[in-house]
N, C-alpha and C positions, 0 to 999 in steps of 0.2 A: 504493500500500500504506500509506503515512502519513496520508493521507487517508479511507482506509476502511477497512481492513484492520487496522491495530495498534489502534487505537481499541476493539474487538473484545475485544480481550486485555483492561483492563480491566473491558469490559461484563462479558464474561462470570466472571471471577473474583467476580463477585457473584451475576450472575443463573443461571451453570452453572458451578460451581466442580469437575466434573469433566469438562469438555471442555477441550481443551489443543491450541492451533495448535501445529504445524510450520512453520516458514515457510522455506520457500529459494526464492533469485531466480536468475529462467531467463528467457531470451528466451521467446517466446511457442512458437518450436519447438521447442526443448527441451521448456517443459513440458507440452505436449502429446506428445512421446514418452515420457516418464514417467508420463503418463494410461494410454497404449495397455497401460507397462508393467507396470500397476498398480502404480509404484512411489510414485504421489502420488495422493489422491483427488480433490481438486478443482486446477485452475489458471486462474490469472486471467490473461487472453491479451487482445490490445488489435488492432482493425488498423482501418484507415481508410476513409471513407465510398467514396474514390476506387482503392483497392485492397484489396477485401472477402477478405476470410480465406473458406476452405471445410473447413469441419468434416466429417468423418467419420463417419458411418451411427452408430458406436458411440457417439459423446457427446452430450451436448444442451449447448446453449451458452444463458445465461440472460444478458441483455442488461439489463446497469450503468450506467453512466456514459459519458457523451459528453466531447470537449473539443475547441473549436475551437482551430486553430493557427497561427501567420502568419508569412512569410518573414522570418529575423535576416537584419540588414544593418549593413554599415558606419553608424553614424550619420550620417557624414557624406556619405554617400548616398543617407541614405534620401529619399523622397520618396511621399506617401499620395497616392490616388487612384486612381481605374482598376481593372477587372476583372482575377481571378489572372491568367489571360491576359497579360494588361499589364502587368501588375505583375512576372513572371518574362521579360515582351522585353525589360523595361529592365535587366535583369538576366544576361541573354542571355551578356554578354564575361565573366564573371564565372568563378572555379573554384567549383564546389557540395560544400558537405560531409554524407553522410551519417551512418546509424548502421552503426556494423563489426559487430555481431552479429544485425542483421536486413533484411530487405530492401523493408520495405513503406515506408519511406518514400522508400527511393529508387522504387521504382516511383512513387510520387506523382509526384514531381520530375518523372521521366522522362516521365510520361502531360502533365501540365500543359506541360512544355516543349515536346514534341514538337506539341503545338496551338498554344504559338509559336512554331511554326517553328525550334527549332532541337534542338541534342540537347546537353542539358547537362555539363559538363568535370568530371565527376567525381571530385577530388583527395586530397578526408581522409576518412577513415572515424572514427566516433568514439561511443562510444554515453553518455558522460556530458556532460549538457547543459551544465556550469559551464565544459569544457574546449572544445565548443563555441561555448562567448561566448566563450573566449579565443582562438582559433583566429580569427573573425572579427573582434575589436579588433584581431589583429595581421594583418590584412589577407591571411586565407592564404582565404576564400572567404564565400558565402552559405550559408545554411542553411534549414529547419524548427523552430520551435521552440513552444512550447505558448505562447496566450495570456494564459494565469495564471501564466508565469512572470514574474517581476522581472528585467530587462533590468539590465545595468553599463550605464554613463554612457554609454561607446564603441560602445555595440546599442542598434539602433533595429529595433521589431517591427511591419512592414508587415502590414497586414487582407489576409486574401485572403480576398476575396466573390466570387462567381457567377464556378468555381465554389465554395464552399466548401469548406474542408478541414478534417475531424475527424476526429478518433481516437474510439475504439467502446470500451471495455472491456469484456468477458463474465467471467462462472464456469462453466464448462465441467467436468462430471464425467460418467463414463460412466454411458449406460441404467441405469435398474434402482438404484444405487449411493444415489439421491437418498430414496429407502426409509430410508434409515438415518438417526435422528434428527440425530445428530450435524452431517452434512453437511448433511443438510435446513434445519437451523437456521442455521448458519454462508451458507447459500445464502440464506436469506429475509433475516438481519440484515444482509447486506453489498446487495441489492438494494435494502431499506428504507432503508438511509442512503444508496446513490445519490440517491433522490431527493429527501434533506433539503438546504432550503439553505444551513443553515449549513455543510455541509461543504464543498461547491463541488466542484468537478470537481479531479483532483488535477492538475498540471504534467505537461501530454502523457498522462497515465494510467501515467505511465512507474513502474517497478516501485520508486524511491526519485525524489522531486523533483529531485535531480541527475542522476541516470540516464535513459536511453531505457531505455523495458520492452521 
């Protein structure tokens, strides 16, 4: 949303001075029950290459931004090279930390681990990334965490390649609804700065750079 989304707020105070965001932050399931409920028109919802979201006959989902993401580790464990595969068997004795308010990246974990042969110890729940780095500097596990974020001294950020792992983000408004200027606009200008590159993919696509979305 820092990345694409506020940025907006200024445009448009110039270029639509009577179009006006709303902004409230929700896990992805959430705010797609607030979609169904009509009580929000559009929501930007994020899931990954290895555990695909499925939308609902009623909304169309409009496909933003990608962001590749790589295993937080102990620094002083870390160690590069080798397929995700390989990279989670060395990891294998470890306690794993998720996100407490959504489930798709633990399915990552669990889908990737389970092709290592094992089933990962699932011990923190947590869905702000900052408290994540601190959680793995004090040695309580491994994590997920986006490659455009900036690592503390004590986190070391492992590539997983083949397979790779990315987050998706969408704008998702029901059928029909994208008729209305308003959102029709707010849908093309947030699709158009996906693919600028000065903006870059935001930190996991997560709803604030310290937050998982």
């Amino acid at each position: 949303m820092r990345a694409h989304l506020l940025p907006l707020v200024t445009e448009l105070a110039t270029s639509h001075p009577g179009v006006h965001l709303l902004i409230r932050e929700h896990e992805p399931a959430e705010a797609l029950e607030l979609l169904a409920a009509d009580e929000t028109d559009l929501a930007l919802t994020y899931d990954y290459n290895l555990a695909p979201a499925t939308f609902e006959p009623a909304v169309r989902a409009t496909a933003l931004w990608t962001a590749p993401w790589g295993l937080g580790v102990p620094a002083r464990d870390a160690a590069d090279g080798g397929t995700t595969v390989e990279v989670f068997a060395r990891f294998a004795t470890h306690d794993w930390i998720v996100n407490s308010r959504n489930t798709a990246d633990e399915t990552v974990i669990r889908t990737l681990a389970s092709t290592a042969g094992f089933t990962p110890r699932i011990t923190h729940r947590a869905d702000n990334l900052d408290l994540v780095q601190g959680m793995i500097t004090a040695g309580l596990g491994v994590g997920l965490l986006p490659t455009a974020l900036g690592t503390v001294p004590d986190v070391r950020l492992v590539p997983l390649t083949a397979p790779d792992v990315v987050l998706r983000a969408y704008a998702v408004a029901r059928h029909g609804r994208l008729n209305w200027p308003p959102l029709a606009l707010i849908t093309d200008l947030l699709t158009e700065r996906s693919t600028r590159p000065d903006t870059g993919a935001p930190p996991g696509g997560r709803v604030k750079p310290a937050d998982r979305p």
